[in-house]
C-alpha positions as CSV (number, residue, x, y, z in Angstrom):
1,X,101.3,115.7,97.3
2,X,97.7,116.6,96.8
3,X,95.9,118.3,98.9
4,X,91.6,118.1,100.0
5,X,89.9,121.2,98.4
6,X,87.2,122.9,99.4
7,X,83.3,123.9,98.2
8,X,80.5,123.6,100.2
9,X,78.2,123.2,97.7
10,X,80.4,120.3,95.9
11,X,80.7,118.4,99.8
12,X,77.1,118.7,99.8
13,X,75.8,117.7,96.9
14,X,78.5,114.4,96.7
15,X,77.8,113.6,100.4
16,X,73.7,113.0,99.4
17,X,74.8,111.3,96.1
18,X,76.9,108.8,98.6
19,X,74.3,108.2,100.3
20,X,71.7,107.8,97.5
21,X,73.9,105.1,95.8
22,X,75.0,102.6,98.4
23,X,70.9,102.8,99.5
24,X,70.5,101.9,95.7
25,X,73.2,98.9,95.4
26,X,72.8,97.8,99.0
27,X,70.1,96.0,100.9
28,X,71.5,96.9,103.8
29,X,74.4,98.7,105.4
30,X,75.1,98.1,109.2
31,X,77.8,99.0,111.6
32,X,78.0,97.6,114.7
33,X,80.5,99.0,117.0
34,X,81.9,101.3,119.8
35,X,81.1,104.7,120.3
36,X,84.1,107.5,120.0
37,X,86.1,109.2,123.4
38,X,84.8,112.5,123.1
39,X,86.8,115.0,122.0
40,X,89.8,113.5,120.3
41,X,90.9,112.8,116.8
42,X,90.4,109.7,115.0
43,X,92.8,107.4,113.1
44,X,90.3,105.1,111.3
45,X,92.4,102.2,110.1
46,X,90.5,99.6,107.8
47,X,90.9,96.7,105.9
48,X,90.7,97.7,101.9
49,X,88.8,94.9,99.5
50,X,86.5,97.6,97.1
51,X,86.0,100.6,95.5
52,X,83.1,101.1,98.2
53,X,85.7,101.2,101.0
54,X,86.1,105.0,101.2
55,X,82.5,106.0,100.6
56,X,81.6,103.1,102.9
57,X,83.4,104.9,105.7
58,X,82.6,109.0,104.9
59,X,78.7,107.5,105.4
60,X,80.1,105.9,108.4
61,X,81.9,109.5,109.8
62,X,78.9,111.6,108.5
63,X,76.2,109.4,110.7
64,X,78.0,108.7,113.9
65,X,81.7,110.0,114.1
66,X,80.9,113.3,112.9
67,X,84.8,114.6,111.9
68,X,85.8,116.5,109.7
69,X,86.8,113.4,107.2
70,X,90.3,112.8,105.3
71,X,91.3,110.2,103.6
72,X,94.7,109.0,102.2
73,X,94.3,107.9,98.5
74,X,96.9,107.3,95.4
75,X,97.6,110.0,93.3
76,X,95.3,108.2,90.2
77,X,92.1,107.7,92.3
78,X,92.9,111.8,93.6
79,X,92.8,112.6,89.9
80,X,90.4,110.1,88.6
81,X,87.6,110.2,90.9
82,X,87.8,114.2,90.9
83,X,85.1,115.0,93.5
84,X,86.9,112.7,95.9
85,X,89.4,116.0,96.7
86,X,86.1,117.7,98.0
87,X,85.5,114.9,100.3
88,X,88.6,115.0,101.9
89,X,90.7,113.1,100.1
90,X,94.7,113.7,99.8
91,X,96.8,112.0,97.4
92,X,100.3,110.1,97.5
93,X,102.4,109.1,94.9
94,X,103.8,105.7,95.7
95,X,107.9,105.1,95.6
96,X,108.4,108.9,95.5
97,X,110.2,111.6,98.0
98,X,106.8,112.8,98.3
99,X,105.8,109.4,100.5
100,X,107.4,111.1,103.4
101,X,105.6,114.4,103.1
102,X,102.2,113.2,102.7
103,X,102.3,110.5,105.5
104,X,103.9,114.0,108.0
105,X,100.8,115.8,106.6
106,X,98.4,112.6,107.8
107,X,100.0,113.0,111.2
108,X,99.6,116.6,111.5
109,X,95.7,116.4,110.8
110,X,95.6,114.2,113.8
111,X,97.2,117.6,115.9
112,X,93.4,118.7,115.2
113,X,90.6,117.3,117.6
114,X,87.9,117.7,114.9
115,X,89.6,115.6,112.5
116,X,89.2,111.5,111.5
117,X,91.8,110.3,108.8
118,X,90.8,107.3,107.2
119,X,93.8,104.6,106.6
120,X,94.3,101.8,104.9
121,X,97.2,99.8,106.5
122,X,97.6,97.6,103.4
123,X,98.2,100.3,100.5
124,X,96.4,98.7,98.2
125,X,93.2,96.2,97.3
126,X,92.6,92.7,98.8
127,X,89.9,90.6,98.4
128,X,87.5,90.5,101.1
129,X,88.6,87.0,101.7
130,X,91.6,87.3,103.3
131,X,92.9,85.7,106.7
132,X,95.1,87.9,107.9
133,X,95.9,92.4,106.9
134,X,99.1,93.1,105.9
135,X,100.4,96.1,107.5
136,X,102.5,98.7,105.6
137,X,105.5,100.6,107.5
138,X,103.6,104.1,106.7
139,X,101.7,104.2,109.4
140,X,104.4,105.0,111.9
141,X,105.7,107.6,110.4
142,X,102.0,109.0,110.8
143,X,101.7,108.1,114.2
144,X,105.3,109.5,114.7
145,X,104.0,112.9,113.2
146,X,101.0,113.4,115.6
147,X,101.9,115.8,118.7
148,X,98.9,115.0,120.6
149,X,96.8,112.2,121.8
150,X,94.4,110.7,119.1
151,X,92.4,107.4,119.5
152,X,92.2,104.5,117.0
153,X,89.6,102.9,115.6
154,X,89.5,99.6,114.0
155,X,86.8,98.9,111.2
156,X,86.4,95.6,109.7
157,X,84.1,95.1,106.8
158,X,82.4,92.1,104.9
159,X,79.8,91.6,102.2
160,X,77.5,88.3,101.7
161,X,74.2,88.4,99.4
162,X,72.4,85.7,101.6
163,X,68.8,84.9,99.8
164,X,69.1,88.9,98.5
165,X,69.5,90.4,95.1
166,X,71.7,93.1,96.5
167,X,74.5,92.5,99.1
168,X,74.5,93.6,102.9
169,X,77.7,95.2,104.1
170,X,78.5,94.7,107.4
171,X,81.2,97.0,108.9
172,X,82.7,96.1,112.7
173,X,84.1,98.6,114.8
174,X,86.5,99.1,117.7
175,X,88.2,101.7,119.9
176,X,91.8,100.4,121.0
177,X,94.2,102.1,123.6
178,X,97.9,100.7,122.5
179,X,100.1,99.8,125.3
180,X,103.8,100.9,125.0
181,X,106.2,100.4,123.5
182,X,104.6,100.6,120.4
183,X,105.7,99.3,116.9
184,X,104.2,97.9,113.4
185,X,103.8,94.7,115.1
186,X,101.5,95.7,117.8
187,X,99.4,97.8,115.8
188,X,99.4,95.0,113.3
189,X,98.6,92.2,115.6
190,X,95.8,93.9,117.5
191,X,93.9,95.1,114.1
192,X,94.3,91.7,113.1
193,X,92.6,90.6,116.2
194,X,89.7,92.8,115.8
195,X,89.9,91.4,111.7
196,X,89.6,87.3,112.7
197,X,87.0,88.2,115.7
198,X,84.7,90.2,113.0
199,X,85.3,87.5,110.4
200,X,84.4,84.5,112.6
201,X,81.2,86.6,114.2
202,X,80.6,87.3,110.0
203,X,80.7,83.2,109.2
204,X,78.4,82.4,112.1
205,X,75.6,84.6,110.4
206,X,72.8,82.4,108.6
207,X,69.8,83.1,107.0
């Protein structure tokens, strides 16, 4: 497993040039959602369709959330993307022992009240057209790692062009409280009910 590193001067410097490119290659970015229960962690789970995904929800943290961000990334991204590791990011390498030691580490952030850890239920990219998320069995044994009370949040994300040169991103958010008992299929089911609510308030936009 790798680990987030830290410099100050690194976090800063890549947390403007975030910002300075999606204000470049979008016309707009919006998120339209709830606010946070003060005062607990954050498991941000999120549907995954870009490279813009992670970046797309740092801004999102950095503006409103305002955790100390980590997000769960494959060990090629971790390495490839090198500043990524000052952002946050850990690393897992997928079908090996280390699957279970990264996902306990995920849950153990969540022990911490100042931190959001960004998920991706599916594991890997999607297009953005997609009816329904796949959910991925790693997320319980996250869940299963916390000690504490966190809160999720939900984020589902679309881009259209419209009569613009440059896309707009739109990016809906919601808090859910799970009932118990809770398993993949709950989880599952209510992201996915959040997902087809976003994606049919999406398709009534016109311009």
């Amino acid at each position: 497993m790798n680990t987030p590193k830290t410099s100050k001067l690194l976090y800063i410097f890549f947390s403007w040039f975030i910002g300075r490119i999606m204000r470049s290659d979008f016309d707009r970015v919006i998120y339209k959602g709830t606010e946070e229960e003060a005062g607990l962690p954050i498991l941000l789970l999120a549907n995954h369709f870009s490279w813009w995904d992670g970046f797309i929800l740092f801004i999102l943290n950095k503006r409103y959330l305002k955790k100390r961000f980590y997000v769960l990334v494959t060990e090629e991204n971790y390495h490839k993307v090198w500043f990524l590791k000052y952002l946050g990011a850990f690393s897992v390498k997928r079908k090996s022992k280390s699957v279970i030691e990264t996902l306990h580490y995920a849950g153990q952030l969540l022990n911490n009240p100042d931190n959001l850890v960004l998920y991706f239920p599916q594991g890997k990219l999607y297009s953005n057209h997609l009816d329904k998320i796949s959910f991925e069995k790693g997320i319980l044994r996250i869940i299963n790692a916390c000690e504490t009370q966190f809160q999720y949040v939900f984020a589902a994300s679309f881009v259209d062009y419209f009569d613009k040169r440059k896309p707009t991103l739109t990016c809906y958010l919601k808090r859910w409280t799970p009932a118990e008992p809770l398993d993949l299929t709950a989880i599952a089911d209510a992201y996915n009910d959040h997902y087809e609510t976003s994606r049919q308030q999406q398709c009534a936009i016109s311009v």
